[in-house]
C-alpha positions as CSV (number, residue, x, y, z in Angstrom):
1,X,4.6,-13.4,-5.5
2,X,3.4,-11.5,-2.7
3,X,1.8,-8.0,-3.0
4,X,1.6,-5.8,-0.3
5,X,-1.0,-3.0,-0.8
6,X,-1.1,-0.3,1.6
7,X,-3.1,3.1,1.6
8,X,-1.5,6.3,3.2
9,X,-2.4,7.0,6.9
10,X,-4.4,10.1,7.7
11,X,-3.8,13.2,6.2
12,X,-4.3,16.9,7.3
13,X,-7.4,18.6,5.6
14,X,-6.7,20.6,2.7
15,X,-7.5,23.7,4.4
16,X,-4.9,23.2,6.9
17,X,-2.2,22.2,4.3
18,X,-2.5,21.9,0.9
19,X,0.2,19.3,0.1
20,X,-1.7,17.2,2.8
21,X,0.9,15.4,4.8
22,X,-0.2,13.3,7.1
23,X,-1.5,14.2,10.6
24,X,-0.4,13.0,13.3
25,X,-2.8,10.8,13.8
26,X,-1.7,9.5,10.7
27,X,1.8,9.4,11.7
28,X,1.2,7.2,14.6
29,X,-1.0,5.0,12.8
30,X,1.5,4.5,9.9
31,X,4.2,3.8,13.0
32,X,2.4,1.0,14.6
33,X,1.6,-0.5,11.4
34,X,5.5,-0.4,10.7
35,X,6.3,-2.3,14.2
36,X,3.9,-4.7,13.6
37,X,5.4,-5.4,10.4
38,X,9.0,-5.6,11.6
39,X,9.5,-8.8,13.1
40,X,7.9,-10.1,9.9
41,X,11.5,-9.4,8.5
42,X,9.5,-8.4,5.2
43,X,12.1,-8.3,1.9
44,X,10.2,-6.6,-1.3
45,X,11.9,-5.1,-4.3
46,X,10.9,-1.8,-4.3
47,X,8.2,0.0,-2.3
48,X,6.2,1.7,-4.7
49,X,4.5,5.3,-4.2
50,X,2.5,8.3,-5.5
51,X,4.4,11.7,-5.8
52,X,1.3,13.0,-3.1
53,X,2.9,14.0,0.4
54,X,0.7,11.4,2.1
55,X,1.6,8.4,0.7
56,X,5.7,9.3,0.0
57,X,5.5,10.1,4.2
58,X,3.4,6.3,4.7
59,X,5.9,4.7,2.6
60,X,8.9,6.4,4.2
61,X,7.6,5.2,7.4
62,X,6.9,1.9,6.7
63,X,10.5,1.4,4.7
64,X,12.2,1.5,8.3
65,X,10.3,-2.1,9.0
66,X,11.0,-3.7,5.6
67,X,13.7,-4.5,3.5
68,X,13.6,-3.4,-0.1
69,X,16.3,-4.0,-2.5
70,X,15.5,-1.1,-4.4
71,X,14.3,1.3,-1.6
72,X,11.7,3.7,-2.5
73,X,10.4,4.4,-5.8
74,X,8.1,7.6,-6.6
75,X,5.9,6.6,-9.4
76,X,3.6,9.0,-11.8
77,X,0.8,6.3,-12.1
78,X,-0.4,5.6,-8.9
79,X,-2.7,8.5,-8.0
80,X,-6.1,8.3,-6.9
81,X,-8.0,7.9,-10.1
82,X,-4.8,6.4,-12.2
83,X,-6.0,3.8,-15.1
84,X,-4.6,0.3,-13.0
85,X,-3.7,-1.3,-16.4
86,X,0.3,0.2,-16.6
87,X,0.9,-1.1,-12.8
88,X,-0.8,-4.5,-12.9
89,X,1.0,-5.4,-15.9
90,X,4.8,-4.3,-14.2
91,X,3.1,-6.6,-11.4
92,X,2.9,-9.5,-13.8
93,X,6.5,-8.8,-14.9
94,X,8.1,-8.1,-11.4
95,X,10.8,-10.5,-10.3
96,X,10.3,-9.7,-6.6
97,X,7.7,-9.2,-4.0
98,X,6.3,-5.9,-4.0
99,X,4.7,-3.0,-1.6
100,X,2.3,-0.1,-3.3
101,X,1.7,2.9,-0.8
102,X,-1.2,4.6,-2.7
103,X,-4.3,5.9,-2.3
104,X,-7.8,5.0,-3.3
105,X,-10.3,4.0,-5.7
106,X,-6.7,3.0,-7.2
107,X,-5.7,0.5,-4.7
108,X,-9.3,-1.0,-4.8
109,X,-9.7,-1.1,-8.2
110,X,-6.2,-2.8,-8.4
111,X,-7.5,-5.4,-5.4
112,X,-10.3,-6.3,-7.2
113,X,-8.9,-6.5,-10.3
114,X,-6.6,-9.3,-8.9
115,X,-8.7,-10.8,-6.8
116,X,-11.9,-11.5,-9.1
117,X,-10.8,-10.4,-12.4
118,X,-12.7,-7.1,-12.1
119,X,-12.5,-3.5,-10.8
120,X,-15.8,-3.3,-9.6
121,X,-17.0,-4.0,-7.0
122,X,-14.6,-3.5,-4.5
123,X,-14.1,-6.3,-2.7
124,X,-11.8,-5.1,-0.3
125,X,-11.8,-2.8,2.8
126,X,-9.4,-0.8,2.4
127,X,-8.4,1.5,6.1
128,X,-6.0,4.4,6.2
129,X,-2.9,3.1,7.5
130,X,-3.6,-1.0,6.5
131,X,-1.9,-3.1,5.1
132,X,-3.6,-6.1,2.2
133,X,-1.4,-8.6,1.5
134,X,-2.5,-10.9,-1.5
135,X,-0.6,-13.9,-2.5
136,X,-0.4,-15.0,-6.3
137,X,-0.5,-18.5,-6.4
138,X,1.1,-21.2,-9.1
139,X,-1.8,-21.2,-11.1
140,X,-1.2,-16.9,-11.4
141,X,-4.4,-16.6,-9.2
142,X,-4.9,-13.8,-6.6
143,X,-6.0,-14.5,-3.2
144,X,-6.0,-11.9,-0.5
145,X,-3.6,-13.8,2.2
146,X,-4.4,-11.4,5.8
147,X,-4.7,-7.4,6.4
148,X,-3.8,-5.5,9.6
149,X,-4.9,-2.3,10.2
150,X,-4.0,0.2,12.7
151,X,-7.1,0.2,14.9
152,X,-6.4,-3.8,15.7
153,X,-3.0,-2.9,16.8
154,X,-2.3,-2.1,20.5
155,X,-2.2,1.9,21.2
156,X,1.5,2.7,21.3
């Protein structure tokens, strides 16, 4: 199984908007990140998100580059400070390759989790806009396969 764990781009301070979609910084970041993924020809399940603005506009954006069966999924349990116990265990049940769009400490606590069995440390650093990839091996173990993030991408 392959996990693709991405945080939402950039986001507009709260002062600006409240619901804090993402700037457009964060737009052209999440962009990039999708082109770089396309000729990838990515096929997932579902692409997982939070109900928050910034991470249902990430994933929206990045679900033009990748194919998922089951196209975008809102999900209640993937906020910032979520428990990580509900998702990893629909993880360990999933019949497909999946993408999370969320937001952290969630998607480091999930990383490490994976990765070395614990939530803390995190062990991975995570960048607005990135992508993680982690690969489960036969043997059910975690490794963390590559990771992109927008600032190693050429400007567009």
């Amino acid at each position: 199984m392959i996990l693709y764990l991405i945080q939402h781009g950039e986001a507009k301070p709260k002062e600006e908007d409240p619901d804090r979609h993402l700037s457009e910084k964060g737009m052209r970041d999440v962009r990039k990140i999708a082109e770089f993924l396309r000729p990838l020809k990515l096929s997932v399940g579902a692409i997982w998100h939070s109900g928050k603005a910034r991470a249902a506009q990430t994933a929206e954006l990045l679900a033009s580059a990748v194919q998922a069966r089951e196209g975008l999924v809102q999900r209640d349990d993937l906020s910032p400070d979520d428990e990580i116990d509900s998702v990893r265990k629909e993880i360990r049940q999933a019949e497909a390759d999946l993408m999370i769009v969320g937001h952290l400490p969630f998607l480091s606590k999930l990383a490490s989790r994976l990765l070395i069995g614990d939530e803390s440390p995190s062990v991975v650093a995570f960048q607005k806009g990135g992508v993680v990839c982690l690969r489960q091996g036969d043997d059910e173990t975690w490794q963390l396969a590559w990771m992109i993030t927008p600032e190693l991408l050429q400007p567009s």
